[in-house]
DSSP file (Angstrom, degrees, kcal/mol; ACC not computed):
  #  RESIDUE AA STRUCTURE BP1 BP2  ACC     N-H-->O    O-->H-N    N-H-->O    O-->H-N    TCO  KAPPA ALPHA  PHI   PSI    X-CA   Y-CA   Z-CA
    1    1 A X              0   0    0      0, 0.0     2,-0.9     0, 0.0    86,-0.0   0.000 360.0 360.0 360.0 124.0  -12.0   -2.3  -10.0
    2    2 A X        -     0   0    0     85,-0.0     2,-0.4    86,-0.0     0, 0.0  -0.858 360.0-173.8 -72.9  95.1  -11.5    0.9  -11.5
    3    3 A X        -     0   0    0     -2,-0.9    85,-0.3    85,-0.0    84,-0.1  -0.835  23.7-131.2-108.1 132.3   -7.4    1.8  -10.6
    4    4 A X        -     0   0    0     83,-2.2     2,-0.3    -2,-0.4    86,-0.0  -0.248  21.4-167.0 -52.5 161.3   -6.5    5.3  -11.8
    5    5 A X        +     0   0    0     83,-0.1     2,-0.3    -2,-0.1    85,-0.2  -0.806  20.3 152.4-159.4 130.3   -3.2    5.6  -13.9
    6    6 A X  E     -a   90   0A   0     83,-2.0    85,-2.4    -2,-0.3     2,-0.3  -0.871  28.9-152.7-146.0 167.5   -1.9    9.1  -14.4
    7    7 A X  E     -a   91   0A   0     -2,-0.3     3,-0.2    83,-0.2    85,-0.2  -0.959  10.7-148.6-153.7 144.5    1.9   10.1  -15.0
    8    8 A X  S    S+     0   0    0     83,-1.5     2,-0.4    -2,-0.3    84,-0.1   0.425  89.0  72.8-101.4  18.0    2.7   13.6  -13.9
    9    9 A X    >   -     0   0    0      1,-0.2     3,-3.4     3,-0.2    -1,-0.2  -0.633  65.3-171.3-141.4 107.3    5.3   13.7  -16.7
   10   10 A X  T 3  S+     0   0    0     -2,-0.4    -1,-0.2     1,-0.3    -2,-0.0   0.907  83.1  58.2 -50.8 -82.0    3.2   14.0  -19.6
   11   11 A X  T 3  S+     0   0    0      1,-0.1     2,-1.7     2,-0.0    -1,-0.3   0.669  97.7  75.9 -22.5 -24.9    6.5   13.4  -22.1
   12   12 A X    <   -     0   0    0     -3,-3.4    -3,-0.2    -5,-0.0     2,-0.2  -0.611  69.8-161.4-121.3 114.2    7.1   10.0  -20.3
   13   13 A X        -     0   0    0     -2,-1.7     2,-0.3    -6,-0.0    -6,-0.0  -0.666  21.0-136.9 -67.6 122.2    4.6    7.1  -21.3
   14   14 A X        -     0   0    0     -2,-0.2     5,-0.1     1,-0.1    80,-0.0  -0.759  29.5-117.6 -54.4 121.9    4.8    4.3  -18.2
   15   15 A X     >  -     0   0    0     -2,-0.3     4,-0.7     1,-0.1    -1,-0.1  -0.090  14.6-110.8 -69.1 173.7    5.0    1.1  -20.0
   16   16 A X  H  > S+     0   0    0      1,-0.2     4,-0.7     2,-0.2    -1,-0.1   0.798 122.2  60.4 -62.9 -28.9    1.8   -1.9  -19.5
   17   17 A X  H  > S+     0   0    0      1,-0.2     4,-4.0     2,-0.2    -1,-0.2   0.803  97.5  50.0 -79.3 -18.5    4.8   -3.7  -17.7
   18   18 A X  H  > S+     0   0    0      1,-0.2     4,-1.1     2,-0.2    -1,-0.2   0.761 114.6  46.1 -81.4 -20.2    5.6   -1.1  -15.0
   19   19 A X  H  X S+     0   0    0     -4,-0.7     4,-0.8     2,-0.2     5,-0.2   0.649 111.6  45.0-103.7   2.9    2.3   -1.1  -14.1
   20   20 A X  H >X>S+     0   0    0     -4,-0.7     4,-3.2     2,-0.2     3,-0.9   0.872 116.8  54.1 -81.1 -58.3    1.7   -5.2  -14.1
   21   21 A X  H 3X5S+     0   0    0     -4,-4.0     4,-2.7     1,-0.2    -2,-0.2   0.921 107.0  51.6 -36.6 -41.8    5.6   -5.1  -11.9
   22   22 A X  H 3X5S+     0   0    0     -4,-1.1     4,-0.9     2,-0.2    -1,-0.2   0.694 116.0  37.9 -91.9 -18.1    3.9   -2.6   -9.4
   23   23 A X  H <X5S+     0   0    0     -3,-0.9     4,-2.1    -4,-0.8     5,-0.3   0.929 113.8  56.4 -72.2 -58.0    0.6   -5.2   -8.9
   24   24 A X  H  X5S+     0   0    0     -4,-3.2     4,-3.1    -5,-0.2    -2,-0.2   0.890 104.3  50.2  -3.9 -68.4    2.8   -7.7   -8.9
   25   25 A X  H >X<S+     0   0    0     -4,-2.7     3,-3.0    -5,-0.6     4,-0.5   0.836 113.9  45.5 -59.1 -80.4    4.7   -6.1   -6.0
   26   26 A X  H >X S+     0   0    0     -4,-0.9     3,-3.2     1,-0.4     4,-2.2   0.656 111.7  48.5 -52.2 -51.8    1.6   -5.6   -4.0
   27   27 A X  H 3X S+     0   0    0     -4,-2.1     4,-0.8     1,-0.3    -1,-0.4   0.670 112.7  56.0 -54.4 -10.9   -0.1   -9.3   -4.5
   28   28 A X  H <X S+     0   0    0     -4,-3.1     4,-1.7    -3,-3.0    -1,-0.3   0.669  97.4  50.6 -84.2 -12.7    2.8  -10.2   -3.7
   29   29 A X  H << S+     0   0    0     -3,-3.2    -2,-0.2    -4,-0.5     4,-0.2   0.765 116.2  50.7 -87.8 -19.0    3.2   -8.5   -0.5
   30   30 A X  H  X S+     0   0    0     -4,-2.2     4,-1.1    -5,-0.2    52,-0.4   0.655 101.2  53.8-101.0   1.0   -0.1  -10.0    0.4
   31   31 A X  H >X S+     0   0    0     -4,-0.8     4,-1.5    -5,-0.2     3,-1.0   0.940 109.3  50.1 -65.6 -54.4    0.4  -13.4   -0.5
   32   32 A X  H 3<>S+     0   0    0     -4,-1.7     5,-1.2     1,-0.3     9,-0.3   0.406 114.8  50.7 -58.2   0.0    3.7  -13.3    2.0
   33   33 A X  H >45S+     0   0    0      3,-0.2     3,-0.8    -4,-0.2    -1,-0.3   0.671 108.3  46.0 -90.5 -44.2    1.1  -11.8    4.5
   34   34 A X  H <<5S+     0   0    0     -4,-1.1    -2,-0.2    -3,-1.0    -3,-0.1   0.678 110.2  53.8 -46.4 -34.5   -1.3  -14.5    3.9
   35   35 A X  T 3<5S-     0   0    0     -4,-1.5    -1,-0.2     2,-0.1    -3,-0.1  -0.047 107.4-129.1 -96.9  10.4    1.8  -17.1    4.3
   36   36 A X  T < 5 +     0   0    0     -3,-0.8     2,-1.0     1,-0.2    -3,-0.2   0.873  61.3 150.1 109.1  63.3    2.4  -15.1    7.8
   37   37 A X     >< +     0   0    0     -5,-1.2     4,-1.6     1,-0.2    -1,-0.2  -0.770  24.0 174.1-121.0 109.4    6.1  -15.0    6.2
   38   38 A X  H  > S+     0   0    0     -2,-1.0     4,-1.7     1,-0.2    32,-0.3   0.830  80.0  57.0 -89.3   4.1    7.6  -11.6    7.6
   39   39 A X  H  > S+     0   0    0      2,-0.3     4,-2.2     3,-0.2    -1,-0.2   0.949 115.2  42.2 -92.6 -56.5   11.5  -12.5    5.8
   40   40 A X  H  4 S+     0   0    0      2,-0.2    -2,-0.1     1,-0.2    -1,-0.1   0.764 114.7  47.4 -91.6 -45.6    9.3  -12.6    2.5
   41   41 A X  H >< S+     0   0    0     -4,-1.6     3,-2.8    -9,-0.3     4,-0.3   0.984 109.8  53.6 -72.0 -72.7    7.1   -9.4    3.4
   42   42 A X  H >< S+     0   0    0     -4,-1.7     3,-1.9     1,-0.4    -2,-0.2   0.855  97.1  67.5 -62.0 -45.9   10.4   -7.2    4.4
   43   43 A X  T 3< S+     0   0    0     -4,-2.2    -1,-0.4     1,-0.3    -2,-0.2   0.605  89.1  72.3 -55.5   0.9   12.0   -8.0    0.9
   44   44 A X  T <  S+     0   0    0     -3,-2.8    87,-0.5    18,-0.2    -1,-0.3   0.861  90.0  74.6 -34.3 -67.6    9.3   -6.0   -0.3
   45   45 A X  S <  S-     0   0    0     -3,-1.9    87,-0.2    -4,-0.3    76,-0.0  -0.247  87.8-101.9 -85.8 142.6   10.8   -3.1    0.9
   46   46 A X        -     0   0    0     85,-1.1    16,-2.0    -2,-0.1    -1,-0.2   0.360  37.4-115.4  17.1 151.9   13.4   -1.0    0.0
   47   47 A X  S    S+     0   0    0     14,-0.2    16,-0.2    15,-0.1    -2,-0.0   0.746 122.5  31.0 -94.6 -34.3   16.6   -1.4    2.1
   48   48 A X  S    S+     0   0    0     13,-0.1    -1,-0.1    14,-0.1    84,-0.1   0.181  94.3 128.3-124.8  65.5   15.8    2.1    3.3
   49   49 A X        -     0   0    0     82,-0.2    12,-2.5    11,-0.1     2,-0.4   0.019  48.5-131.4 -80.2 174.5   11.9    2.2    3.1
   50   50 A X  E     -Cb  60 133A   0     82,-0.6    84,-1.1    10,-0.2     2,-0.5  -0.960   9.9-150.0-148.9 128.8    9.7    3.3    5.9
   51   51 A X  E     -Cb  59 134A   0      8,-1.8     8,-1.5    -2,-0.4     2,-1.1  -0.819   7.3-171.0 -65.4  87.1    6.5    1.6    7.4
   52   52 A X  E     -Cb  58 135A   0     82,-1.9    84,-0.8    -2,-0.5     6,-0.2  -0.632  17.5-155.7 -82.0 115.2    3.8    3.4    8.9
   53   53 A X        -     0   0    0      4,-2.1     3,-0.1    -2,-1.1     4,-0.0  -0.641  27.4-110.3-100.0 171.6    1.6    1.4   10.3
   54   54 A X  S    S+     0   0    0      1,-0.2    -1,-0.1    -2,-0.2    84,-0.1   0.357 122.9  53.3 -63.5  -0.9   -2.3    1.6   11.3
   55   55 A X  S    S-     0   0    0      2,-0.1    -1,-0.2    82,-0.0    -3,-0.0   0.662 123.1-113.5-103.8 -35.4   -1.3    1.8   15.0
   56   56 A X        +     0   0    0      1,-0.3     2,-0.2    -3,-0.1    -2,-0.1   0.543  66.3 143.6 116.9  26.6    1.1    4.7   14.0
   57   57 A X        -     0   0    0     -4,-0.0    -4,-2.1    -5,-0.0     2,-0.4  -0.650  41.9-144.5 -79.9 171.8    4.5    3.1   14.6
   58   58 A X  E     -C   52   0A   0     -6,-0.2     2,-0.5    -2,-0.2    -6,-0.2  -0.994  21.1-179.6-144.6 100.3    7.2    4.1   12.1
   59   59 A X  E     -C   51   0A   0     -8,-1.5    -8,-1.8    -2,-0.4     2,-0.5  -0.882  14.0-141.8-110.0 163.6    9.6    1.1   11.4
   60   60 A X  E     +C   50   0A   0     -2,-0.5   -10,-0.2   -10,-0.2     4,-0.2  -0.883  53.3  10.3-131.5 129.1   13.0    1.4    8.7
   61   61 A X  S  > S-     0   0    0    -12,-2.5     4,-0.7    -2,-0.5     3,-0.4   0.336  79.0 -92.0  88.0 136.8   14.2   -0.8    6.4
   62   62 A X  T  4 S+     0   0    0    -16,-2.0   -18,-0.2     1,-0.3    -1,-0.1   0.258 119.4  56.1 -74.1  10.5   13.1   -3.9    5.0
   63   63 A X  T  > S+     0   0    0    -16,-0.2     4,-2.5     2,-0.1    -1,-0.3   0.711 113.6  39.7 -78.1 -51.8   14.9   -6.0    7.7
   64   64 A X  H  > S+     0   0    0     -3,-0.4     4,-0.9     2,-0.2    -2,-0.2   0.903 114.3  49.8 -70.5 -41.5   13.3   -4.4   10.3
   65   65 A X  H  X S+     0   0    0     -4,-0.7     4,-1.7     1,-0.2     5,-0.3   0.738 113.9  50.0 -91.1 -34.5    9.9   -4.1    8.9
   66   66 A X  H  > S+     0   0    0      1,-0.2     4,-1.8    -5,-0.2    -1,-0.2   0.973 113.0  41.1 -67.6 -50.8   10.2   -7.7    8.0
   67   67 A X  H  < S+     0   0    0     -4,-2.5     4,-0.5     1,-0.2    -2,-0.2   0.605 114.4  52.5 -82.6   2.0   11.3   -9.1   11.6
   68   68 A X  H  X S+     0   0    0     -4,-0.9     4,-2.1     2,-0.2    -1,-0.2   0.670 113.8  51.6 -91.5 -32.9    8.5   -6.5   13.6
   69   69 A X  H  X S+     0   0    0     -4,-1.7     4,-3.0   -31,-0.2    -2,-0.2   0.793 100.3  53.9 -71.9 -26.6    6.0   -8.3   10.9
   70   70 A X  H  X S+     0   0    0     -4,-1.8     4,-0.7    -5,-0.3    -2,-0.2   0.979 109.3  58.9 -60.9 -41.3    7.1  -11.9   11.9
   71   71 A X  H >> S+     0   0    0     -4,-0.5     3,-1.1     1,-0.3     4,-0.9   0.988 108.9  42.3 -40.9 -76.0    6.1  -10.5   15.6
   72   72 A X  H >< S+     0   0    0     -4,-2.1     3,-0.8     1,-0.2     6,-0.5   0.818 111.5  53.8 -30.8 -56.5    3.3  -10.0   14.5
   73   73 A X  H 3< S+     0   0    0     -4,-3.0     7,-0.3     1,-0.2     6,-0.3   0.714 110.0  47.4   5.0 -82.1    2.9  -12.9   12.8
   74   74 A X  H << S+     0   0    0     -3,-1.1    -1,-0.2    -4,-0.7    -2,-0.2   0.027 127.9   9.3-147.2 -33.6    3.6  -14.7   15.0
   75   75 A X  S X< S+     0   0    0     -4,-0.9     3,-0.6    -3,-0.8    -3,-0.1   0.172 124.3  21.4-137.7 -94.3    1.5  -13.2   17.7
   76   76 A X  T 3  S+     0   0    0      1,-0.3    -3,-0.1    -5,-0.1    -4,-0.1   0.972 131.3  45.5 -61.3 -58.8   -1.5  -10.2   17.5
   77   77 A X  T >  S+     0   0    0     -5,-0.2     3,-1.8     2,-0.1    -1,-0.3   0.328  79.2 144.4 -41.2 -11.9   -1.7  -11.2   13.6
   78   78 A X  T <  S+     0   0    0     -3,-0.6    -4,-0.2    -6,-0.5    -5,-0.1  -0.250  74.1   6.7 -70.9 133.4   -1.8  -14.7   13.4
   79   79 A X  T 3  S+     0   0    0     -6,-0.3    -1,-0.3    -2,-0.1    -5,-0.1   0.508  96.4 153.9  85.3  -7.3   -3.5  -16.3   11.1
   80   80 A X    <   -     0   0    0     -3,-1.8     2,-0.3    -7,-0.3    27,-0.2   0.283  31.8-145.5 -51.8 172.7   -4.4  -12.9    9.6
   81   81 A X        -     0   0    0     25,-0.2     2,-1.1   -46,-0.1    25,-0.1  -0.923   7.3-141.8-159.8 141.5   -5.3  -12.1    5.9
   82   82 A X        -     0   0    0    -52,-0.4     2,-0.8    -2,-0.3    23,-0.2  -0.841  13.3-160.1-102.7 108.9   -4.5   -9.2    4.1
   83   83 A X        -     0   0    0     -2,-1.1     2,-0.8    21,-1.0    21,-0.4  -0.737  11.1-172.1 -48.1  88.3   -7.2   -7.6    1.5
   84   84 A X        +     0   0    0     -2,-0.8     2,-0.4    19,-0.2    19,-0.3  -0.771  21.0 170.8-120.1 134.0   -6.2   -5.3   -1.1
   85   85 A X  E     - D   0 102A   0     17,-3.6    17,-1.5    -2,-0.8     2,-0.8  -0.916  27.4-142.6 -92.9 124.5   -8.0   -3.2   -3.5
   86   86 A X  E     - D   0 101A   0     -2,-0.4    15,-0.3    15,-0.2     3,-0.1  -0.942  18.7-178.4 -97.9 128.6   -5.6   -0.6   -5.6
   87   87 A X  E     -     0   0A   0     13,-1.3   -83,-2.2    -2,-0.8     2,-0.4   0.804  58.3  -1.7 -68.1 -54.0   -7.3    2.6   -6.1
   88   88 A X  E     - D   0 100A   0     12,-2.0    12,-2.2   -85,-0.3    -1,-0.2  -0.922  50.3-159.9-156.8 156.7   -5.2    4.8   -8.1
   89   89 A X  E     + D   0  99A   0     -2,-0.4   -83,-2.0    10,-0.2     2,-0.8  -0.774  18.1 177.1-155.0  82.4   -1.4    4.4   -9.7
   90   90 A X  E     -aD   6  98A   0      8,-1.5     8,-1.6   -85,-0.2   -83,-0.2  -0.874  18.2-149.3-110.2 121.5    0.2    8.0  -10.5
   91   91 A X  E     -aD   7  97A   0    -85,-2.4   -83,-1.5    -2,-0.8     2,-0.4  -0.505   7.8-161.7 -65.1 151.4    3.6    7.7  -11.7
   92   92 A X  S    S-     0   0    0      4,-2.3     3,-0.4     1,-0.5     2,-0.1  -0.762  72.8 -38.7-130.4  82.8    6.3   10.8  -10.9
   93   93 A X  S >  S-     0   0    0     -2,-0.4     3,-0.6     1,-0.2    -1,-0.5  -0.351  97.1 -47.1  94.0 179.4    8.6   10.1  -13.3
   94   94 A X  T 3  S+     0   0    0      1,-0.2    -1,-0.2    -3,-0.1     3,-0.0   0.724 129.1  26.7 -66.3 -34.7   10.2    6.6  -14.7
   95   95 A X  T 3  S+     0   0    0     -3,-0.4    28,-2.3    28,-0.1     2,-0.3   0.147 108.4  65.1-149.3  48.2   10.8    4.9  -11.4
   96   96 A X  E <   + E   0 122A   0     -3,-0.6    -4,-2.3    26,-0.2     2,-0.2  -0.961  47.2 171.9-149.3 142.0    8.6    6.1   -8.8
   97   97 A X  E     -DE  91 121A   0     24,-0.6    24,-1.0    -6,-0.3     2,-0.6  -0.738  28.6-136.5-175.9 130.4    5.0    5.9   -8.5
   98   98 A X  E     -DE  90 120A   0     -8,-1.6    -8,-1.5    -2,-0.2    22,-0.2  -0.751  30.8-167.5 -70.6  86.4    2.5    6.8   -5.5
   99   99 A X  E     -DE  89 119A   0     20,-0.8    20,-5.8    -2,-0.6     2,-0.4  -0.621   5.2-157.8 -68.0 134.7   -0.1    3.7   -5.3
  100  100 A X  E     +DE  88 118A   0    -12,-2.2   -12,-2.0    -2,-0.2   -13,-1.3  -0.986  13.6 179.0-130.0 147.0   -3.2    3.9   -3.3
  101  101 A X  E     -DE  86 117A   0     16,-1.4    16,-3.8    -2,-0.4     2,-0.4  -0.786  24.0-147.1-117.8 140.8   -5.1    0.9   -2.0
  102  102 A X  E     +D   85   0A   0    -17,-1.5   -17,-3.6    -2,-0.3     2,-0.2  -0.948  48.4 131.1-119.4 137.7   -8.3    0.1    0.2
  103  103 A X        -     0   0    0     12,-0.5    12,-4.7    -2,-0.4    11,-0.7  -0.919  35.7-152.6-170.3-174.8   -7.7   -3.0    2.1
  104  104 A X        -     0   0    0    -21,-0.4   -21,-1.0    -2,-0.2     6,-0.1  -0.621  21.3-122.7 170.6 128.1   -7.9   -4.7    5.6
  105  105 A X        +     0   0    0     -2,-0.2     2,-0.3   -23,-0.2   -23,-0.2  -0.270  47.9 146.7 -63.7 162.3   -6.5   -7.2    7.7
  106  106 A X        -     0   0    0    -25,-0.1     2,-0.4   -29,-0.1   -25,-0.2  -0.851  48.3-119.8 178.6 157.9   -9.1  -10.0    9.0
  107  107 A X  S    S-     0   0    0     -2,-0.3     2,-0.4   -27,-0.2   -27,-0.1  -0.974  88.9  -0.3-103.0 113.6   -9.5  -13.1    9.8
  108  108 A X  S    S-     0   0    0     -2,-0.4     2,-0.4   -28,-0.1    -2,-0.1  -0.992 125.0 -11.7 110.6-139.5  -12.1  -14.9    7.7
  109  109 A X  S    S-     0   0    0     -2,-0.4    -2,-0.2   -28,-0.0     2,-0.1  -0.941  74.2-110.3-119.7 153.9  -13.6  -12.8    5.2
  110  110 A X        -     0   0    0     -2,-0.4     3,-0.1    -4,-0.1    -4,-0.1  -0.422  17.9-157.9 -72.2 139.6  -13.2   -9.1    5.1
  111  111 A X  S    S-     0   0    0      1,-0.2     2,-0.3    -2,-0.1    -1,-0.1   0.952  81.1 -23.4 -63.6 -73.0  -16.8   -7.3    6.1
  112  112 A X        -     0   0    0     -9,-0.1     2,-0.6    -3,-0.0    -1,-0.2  -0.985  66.8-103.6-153.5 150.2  -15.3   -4.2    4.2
  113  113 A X        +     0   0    0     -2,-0.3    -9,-0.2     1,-0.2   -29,-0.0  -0.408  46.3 164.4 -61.0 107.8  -11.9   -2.6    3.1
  114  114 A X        +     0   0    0    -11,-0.7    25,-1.3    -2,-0.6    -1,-0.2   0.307  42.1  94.1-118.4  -7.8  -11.9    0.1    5.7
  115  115 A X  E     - F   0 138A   0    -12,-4.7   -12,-0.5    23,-0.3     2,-0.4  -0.364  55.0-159.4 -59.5 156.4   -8.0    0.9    5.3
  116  116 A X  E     - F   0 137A   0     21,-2.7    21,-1.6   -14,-0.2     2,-0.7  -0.957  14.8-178.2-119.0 106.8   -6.5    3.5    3.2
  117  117 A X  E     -EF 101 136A   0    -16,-3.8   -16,-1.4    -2,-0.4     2,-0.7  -0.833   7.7-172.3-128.1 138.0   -2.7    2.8    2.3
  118  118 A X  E     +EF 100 135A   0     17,-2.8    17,-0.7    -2,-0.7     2,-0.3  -0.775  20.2 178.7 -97.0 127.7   -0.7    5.3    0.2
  119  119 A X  E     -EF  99 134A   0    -20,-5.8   -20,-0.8    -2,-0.7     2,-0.4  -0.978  29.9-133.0-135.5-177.4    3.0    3.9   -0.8
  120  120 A X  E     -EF  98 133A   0     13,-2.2    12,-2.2    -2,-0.3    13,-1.2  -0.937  18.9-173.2-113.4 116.5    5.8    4.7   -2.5
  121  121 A X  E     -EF  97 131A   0    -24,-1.0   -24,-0.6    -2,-0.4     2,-0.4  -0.786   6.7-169.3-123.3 122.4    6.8    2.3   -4.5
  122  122 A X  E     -EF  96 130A   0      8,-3.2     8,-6.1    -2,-0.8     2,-0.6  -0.696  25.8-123.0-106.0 137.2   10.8    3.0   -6.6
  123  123 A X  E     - F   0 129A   0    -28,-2.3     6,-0.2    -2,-0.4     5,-0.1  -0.803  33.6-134.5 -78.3 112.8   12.4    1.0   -9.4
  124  124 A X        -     0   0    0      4,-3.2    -1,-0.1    -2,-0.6     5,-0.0   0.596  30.4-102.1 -59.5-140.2   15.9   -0.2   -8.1
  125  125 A X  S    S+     0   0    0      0, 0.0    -1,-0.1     0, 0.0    -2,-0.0   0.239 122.9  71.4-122.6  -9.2   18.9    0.0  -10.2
  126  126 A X  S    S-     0   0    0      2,-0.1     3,-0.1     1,-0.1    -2,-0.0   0.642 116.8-111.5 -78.0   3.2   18.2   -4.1  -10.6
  127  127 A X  S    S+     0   0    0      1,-0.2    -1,-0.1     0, 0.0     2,-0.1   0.327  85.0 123.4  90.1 -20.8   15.0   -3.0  -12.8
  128  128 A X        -     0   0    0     -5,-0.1    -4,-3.2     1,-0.1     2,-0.5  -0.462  59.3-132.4 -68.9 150.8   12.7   -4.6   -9.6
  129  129 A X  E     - F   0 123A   0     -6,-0.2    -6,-0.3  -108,-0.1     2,-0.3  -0.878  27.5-168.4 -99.6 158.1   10.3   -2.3   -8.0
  130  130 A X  E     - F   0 122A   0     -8,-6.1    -8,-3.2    -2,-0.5     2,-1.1  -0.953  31.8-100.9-151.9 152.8   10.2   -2.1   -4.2
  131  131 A X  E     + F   0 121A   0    -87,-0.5   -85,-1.1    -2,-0.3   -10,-0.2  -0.619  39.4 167.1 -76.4  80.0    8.3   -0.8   -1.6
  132  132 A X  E     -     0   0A   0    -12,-2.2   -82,-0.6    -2,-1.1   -11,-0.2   0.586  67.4  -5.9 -89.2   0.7   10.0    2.5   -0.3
  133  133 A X  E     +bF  50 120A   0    -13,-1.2   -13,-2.2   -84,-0.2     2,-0.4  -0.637  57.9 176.5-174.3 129.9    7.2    3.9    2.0
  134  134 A X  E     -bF  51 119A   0    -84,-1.1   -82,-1.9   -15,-0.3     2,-0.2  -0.916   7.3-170.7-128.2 166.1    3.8    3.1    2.9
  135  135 A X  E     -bF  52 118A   0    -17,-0.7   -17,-2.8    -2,-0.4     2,-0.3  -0.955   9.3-159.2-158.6 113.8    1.4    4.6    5.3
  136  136 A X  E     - F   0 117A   0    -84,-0.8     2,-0.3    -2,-0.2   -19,-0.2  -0.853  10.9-174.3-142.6 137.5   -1.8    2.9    6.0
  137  137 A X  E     - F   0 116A   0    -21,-1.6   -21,-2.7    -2,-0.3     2,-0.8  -0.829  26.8-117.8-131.9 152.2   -4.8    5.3    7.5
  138  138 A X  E     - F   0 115A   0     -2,-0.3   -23,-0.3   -23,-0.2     2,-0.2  -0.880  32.6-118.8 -90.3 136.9   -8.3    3.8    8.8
  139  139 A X        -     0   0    0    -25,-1.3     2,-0.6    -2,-0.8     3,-0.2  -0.406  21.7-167.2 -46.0 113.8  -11.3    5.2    6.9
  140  140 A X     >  +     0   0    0     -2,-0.2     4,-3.4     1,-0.2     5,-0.1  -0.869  11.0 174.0-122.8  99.2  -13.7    6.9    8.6
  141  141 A X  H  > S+     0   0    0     -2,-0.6     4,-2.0     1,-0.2     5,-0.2   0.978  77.5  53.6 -93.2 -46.7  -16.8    7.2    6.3
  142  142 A X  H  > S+     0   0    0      1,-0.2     4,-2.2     2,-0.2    -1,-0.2   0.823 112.4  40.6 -78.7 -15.8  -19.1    8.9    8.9
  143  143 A X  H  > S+     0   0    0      2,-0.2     4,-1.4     3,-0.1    -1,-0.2   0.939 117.7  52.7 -70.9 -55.0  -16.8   11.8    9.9
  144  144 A X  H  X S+     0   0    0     -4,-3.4     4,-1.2     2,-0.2    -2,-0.2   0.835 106.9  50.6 -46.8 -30.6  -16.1   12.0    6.2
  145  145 A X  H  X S+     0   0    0     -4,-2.0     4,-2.7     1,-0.2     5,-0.4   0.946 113.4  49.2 -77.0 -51.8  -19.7   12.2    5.3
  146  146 A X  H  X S+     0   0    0     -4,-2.2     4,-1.2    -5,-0.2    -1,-0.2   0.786 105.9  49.6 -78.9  -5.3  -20.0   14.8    7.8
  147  147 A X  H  < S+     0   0    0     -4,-1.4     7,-0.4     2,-0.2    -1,-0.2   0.703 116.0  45.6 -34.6 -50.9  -17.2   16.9    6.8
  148  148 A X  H  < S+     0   0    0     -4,-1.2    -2,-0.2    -3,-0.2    -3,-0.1   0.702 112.7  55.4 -56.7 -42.8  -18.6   16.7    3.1
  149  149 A X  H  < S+     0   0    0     -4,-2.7     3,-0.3     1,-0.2    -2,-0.2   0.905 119.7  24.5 -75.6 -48.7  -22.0   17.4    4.6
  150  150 A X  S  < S+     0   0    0     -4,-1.2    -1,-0.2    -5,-0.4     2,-0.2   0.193 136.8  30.8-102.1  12.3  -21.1   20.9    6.7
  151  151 A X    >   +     0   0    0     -3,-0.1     3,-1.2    -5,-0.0    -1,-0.3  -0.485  68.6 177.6 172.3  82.8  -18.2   22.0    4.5
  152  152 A X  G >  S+     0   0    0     -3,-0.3     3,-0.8     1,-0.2    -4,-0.1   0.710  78.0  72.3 -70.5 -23.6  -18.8   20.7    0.6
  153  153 A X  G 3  S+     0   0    0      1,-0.3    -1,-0.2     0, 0.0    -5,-0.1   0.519  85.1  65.0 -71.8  -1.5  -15.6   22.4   -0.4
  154  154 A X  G <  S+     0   0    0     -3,-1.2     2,-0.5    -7,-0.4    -1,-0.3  -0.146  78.9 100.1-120.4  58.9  -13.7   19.7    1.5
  155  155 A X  S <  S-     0   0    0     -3,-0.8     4,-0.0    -7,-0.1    -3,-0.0  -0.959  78.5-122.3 -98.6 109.2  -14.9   16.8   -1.0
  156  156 A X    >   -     0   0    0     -2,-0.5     3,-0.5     1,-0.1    -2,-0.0   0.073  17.8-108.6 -53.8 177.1  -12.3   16.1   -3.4
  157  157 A X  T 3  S+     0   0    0      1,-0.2    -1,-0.1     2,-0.2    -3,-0.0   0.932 111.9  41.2 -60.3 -61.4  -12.9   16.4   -6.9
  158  158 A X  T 3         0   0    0      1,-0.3    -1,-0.2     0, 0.0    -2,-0.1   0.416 360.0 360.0 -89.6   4.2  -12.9   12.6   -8.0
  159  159 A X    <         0   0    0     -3,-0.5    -1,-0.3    -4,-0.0    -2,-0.2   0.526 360.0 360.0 -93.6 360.0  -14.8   11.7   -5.1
């Protein structure tokens, strides 16, 4: 896995440990996904983060986000497994930084990570980082390939 690491303030070096806390945080949000534990997953989060989910509901706060994931759980998820890749890590400053990830829920083994989730993940005042917003999109490689294909100027740069 190649993960990006950029900091868009040149003057502030991210230490090796902010970026180990901020994997950390994510395997950890997919072990507690794995462990169908939604108390575990919402302590993730921010007290006031926000959840976008791949169906396009919006929940807030890691209370909420935790007990709508137990539902889940519990029910259309159960038994699930969560797959995550991280893609890129740009810091904005000392205690914020934009992760993106390729992933996918499944049961079994994942065919391929066909998610895109961007979060925002903040340093507290307790020194932890937490999960203050993610937003998790499906991947649509044949519309992208044809987008790229009839209009090359909307291929990004690093792609």
């Amino acid at each position: 896995m190649n993960t990006t690491v950029t900091s868009a303030d040149p003057t502030r070096a991210n230490t090796q440990a902010d970026l180990v806390a901020i994997r950390t945080l994510l395997e950890q949000s997919q072990d507690v996904w794995n462990r169908g534990d939604g108390a575990a997953y919402g302590e993730l989060f921010a007290d006031d983060a926000t959840d976008v989910t791949y169906v396009g509901t919006v929940y807030h706060g890691g209370l909420e986000i935790g007990r709508a994931h137990q539902a889940l759980f519990d029910s259309f998820l159960k038994g699930s497994r969560l797959a995550i890749e991280i893609v890129d890590i740009r810091f904005h400053g000392a205690d914020t930084a934009v992760v993106v990830t390729r992933g996918d829920v499944h049961k079994g083994k994942p065919k391929k990570l066909g998610k895109i989730a961007t979060y925002t993940v903040v340093r507290r005042g307790d020194g932890r980082w937490r999960i203050a917003a993610v937003q998790k999109t499906q991947h649509k490689g044949l519309m992208e390939a044809i987008s790229f294909r009839f209009q090359p100027a909307t291929k990004p740069a690093a792609g």
